[in-house]
C-alpha positions as CSV (number, residue, x, y, z in Angstrom):
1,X,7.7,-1.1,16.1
2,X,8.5,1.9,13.3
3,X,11.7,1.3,12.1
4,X,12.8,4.8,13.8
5,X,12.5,2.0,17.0
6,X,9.1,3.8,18.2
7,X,6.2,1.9,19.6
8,X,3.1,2.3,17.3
9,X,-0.3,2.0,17.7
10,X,-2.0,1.0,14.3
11,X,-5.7,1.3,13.0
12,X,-6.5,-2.2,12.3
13,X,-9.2,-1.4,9.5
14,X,-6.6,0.6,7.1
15,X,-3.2,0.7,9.2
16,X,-3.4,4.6,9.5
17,X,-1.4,5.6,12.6
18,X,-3.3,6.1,15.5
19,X,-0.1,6.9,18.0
20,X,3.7,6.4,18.4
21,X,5.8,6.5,21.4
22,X,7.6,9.9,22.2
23,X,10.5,10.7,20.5
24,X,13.7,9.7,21.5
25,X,12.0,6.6,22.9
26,X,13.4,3.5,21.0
27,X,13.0,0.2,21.8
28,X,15.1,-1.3,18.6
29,X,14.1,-4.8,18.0
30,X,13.1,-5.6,22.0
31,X,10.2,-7.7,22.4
32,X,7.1,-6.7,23.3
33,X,4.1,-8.7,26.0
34,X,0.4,-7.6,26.3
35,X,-0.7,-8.6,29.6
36,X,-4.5,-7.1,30.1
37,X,-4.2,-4.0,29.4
38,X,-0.7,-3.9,29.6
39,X,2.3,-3.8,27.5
40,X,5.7,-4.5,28.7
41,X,8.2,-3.1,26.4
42,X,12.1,-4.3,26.3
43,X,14.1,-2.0,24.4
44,X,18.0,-3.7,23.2
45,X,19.6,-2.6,26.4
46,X,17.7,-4.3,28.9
47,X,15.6,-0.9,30.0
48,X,11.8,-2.4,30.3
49,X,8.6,0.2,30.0
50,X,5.6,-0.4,31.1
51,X,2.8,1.3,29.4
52,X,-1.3,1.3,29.3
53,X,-2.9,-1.0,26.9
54,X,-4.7,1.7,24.6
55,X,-6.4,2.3,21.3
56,X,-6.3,6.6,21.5
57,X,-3.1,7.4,23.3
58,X,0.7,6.6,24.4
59,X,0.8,6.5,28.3
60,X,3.6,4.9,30.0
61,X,3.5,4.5,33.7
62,X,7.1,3.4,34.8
63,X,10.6,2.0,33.3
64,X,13.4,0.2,34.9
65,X,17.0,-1.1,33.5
66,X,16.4,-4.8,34.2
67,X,19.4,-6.3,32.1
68,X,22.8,-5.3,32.0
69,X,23.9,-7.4,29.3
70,X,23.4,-6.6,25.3
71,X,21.4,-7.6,22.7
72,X,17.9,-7.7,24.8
73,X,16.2,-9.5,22.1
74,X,14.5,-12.9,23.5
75,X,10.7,-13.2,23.9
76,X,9.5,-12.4,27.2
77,X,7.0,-15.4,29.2
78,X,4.7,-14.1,32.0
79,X,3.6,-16.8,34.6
80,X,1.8,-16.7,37.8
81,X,2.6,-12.8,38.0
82,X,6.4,-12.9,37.1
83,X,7.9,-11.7,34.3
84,X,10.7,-13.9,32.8
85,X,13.3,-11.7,30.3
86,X,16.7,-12.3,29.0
87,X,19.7,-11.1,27.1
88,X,22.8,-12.6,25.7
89,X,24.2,-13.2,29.3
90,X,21.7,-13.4,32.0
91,X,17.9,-14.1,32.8
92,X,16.0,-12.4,34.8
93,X,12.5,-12.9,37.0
94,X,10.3,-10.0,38.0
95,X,7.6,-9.9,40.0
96,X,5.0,-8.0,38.5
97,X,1.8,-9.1,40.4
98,X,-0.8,-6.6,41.5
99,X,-0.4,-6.1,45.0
């Protein structure tokens, strides 16, 4: 994450940029999971992105507010195709298995 709260994509050899999420897309200091070539992104309110695993481009492919409480900050555990998350106040499960 840029401190502007952007998802970043950096060149491992020499740390040059290589993509950021759009602007006005911050996920503060949520936590992050790469599943395959998948990452789910949390952002501090309990909105979750999903977005495609890649080394040229941002893509992301579909959001949802999960979490209704504040401070969306806990690390996130993926287990036989669910997604666990939490906040302050609640937990949830997802079911994020291919179908």
């Amino acid at each position: 994450m840029r401190p502007d709260g952007r998802f970043t994509c950096l060149n491992p050899a020499d740390g040059e940029v290589i993509w950021t999420s759009q602007p006005g897309t911050n996920f503060g200091l949520g936590p992050f999971l790469l599943a395959g070539d998948l990452f789910f992104i949390f952002n501090d309110s309990g909105k979750v992105v999903l977005a495609e695993a890649s080394a040229t481009q941002w893509t992301p492919l579909a959001e949802a507010k999960v979490l209704n409480g504040r401070e969306s900050w806990g690390p996130l555990a993926l287990a036989g195709g669910r997604l666990l998350a939490r906040d302050l106040t609640q937990m949830v499960c997802l079911d994020v298995a291919a179908r």
